[in-house]
C-alpha positions in Angstrom: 6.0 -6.7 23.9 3.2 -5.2 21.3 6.0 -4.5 18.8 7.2 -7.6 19.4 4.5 -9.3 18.4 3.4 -7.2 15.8 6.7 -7.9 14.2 6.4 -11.8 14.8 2.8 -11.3 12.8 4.5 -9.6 9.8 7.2 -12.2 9.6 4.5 -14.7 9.1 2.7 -13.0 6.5 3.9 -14.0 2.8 6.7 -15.3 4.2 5.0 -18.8 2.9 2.9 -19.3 6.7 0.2 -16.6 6.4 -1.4 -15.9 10.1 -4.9 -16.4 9.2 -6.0 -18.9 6.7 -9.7 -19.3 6.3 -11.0 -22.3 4.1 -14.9 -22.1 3.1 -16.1 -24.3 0.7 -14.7 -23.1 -2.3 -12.4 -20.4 -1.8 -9.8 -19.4 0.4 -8.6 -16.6 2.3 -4.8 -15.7 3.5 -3.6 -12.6 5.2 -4.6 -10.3 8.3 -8.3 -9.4 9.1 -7.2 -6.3 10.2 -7.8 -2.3 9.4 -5.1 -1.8 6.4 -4.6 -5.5 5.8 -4.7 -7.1 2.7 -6.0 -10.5 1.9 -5.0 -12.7 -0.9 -7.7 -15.3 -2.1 -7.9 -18.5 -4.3 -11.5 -19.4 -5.6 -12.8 -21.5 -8.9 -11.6 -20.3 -12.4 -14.7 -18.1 -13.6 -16.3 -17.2 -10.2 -17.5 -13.7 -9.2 -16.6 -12.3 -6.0 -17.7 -8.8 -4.4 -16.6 -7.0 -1.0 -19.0 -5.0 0.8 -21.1 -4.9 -2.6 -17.6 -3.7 -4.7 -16.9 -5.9 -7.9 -13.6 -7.8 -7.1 -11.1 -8.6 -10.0 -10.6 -12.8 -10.2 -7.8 -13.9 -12.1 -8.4 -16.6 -15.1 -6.9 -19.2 -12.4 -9.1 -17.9 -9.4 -6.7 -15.3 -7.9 -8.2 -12.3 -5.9 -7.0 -9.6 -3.3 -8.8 -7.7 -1.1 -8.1 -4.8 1.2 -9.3 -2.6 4.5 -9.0 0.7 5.1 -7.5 2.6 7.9 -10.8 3.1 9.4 -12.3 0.3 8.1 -16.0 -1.1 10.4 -16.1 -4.3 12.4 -17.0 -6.0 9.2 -17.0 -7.2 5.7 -19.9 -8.5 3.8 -18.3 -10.8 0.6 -20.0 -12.8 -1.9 -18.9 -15.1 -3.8 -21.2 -16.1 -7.1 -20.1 -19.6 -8.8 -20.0 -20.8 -12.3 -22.9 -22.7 -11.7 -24.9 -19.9 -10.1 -24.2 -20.9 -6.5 -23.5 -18.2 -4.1 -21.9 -17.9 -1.0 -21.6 -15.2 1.5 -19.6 -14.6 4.2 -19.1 -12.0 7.4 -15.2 -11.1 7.6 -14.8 -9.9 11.2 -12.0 -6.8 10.9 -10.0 -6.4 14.2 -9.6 -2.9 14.6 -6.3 -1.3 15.3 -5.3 1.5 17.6 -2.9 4.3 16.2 0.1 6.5 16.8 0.3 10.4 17.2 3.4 12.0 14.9 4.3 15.4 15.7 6.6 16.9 12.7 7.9 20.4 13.2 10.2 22.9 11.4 8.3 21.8 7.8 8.1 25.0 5.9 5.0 27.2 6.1 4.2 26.7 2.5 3.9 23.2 2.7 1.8 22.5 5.2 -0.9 25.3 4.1 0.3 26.0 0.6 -0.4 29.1 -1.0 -3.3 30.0 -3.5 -0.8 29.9 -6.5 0.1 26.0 -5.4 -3.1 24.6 -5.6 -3.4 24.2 -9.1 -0.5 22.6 -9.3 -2.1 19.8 -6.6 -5.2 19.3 -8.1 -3.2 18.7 -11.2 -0.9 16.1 -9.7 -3.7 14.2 -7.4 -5.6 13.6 -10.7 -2.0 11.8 -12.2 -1.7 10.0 -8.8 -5.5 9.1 -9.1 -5.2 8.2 -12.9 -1.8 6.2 -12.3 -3.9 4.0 -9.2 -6.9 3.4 -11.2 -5.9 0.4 -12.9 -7.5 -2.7 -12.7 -6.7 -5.4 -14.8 -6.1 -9.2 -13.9 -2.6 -9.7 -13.7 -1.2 -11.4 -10.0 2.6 -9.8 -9.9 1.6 -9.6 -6.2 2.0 -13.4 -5.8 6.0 -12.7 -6.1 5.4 -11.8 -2.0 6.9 -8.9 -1.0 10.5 -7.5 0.2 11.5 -4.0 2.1 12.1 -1.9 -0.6 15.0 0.0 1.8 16.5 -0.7 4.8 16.8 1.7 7.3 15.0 3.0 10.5 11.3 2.9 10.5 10.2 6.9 11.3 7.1 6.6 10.5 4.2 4.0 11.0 0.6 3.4 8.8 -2.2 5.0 10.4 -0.7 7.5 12.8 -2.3 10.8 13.5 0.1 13.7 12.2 0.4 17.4 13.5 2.4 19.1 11.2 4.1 22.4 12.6 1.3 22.4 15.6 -1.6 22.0 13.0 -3.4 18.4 12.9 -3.5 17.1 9.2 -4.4 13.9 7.9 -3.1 10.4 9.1 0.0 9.1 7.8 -0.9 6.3 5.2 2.8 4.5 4.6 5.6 3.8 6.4 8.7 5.7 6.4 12.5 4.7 6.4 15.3 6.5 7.4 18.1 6.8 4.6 20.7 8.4 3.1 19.9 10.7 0.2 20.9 8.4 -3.1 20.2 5.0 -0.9 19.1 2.6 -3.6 15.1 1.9 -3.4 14.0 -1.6 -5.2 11.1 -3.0 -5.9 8.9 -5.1 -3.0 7.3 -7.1 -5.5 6.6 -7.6 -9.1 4.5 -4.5 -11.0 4.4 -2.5 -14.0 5.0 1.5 -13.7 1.8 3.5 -14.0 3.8 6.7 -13.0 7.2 8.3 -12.4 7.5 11.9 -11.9 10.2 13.6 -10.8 9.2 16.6 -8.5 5.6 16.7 -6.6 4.3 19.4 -4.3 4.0 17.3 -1.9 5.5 14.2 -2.7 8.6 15.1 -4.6 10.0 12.4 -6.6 7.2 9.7 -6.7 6.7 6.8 -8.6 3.7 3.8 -8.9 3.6 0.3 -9.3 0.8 -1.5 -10.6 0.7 -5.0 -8.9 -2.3 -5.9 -10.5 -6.0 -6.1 -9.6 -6.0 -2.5 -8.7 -3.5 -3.3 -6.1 -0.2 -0.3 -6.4 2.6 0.9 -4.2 4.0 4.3 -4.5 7.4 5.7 -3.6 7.2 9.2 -2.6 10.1 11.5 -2.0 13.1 10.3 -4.0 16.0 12.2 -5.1 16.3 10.2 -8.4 13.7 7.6 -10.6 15.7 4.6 -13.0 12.5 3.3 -14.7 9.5 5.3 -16.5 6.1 4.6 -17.2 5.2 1.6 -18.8 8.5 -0.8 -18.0 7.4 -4.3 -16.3 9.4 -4.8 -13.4 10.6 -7.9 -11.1 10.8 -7.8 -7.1 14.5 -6.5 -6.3 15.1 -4.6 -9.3 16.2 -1.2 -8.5 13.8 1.4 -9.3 14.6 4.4 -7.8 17.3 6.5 -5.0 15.8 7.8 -1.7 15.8 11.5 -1.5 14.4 14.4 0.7 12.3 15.8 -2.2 8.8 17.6 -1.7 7.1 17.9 2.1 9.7 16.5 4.2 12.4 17.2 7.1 14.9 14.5 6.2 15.6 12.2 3.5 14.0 9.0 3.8 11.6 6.7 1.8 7.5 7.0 2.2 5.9 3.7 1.0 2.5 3.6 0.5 0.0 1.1 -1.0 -3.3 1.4 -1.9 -6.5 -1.3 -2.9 -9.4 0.3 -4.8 -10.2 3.3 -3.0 -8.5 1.9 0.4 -5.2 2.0 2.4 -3.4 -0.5 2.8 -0.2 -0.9 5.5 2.7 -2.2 3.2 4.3 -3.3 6.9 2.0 -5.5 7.4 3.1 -7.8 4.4 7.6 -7.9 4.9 9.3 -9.7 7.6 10.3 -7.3 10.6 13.3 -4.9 9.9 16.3 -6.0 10.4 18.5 -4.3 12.5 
């Protein structure tokens, strides 16, 4: 019954009848207040918002996002500052969430403690990952709404607790589907590349799209990248082929999405998976 209604919940979300929709007095709020939910807002052209003291980007038309963390507290302390100097504040209440353990054996040794020679390598990729993430400008592509970039069997849930070959690691931070090696991936909403590389350590094939308002998705383990770094992309145009590149046991697609220095549950934002 839980994943049933978890699934109903997705459905609604930007699907056009958002779960939660909060109306102040000049702004409003759509999306789940929820740890790694993302909330889309609508305020007055020129206004200034901030999230637990974090500058917010706000569109020329009044367009913000906003996102909690895996982990994230009870609350949320935003501010909204006016044209005319007015502000407003608000509590956001944030329902926490309760999480999965995902026990993945037979990886091999030198991925899940890679060896002294490999690290290098890592540092030098996390900084391209964290370089490709950090942009922040104020385009909206992520009011196209969003689509499953594959189809396939869900393997792996946002949030859950992973023990890799017996040892526990850190949680899981996308959701996987199951698919065939060269299964076409394409894009769940509108977005610019900020990064398409073809073999990670960890990660394998992985490519990021910028969504705007330092909102991305990235695609981690494909067997083959069609775009490159720079091309502006529509929702539904093919961007990549699943694969079983980097730290896996299978091929399949890892989606991930990320706000600021947050994670965010792309799940929580398609319709349930169809069978």
């Amino acid at each position: 019954m839980k994943r049933i209604l978890n699934h109903f919940f997705s459905l609604l979300f930007f699907t056009g009848l958002f779960l939660s929709t909060s109306v102040f007095a000049n702004y409003t709020l759509d999306g789940r207040y929820v740890q790694g939910g993302l909330l889309v807002g609508k305020t007055l052209p020129g206004a200034q918002v901030k999230l637990d003291g974090m500058t917010i980007q706000v569109s020329d038309q009044g367009f913000f996002v906003i996102g909690f963390d895996r982990d994230h507290g009870a609350e949320s302390r935003l501010q909204m500052t006016y044209p005319d100097g007015r502000i407003e504040k608000k509590i956001l209440k944030i329902a926490k969430r309760e999480y999965d353990i995902q026990r993945i054996d037979n990886l091999p040794k030198r991925k899940v403690t890679p060896e002294k020679m490999d690290l290098v390598r890592i540092r030098k990729e996390s900084a391209l990952v964290k370089k490709a993430r950090n942009r922040d400008d104020p385009r909206t592509d992520y009011l196209s709404g969003w689509q499953w970039p594959v189809k396939g069997r869900i393997s792996g849930v946002y949030g859950s607790q992973r023990i890799l070959n017996g040892k526990p690691r850190r949680p899981h931070f996308g959701v996987d589907v199951a698919a065939p090696t060269g299964t076409l991936v394409r894009s769940p909403a509108d977005g610019i590349v900020t990064l398409a590389h073809p073999d990670m350590f960890f990660s394998g094939g992985t490519l990021i799209l910028d969504h705007g308002q330092h909102l991305s998705s990235s695609f981690l383990h494909l067997s083959k990248i069609l775009v490159k770094k720079g091309d502006r992309i529509k929702q539904g145009d093919p961007i990549a082929h699943v694969g079983a590149t980097g730290r896996v046991t299978g091929p399949h697609l890892d989606w991930r999405m990320n706000f600021h220095k947050f994670q965010i549950d792309p799940q929580l934002l398609v319709p349930p998976m169809e069978e």
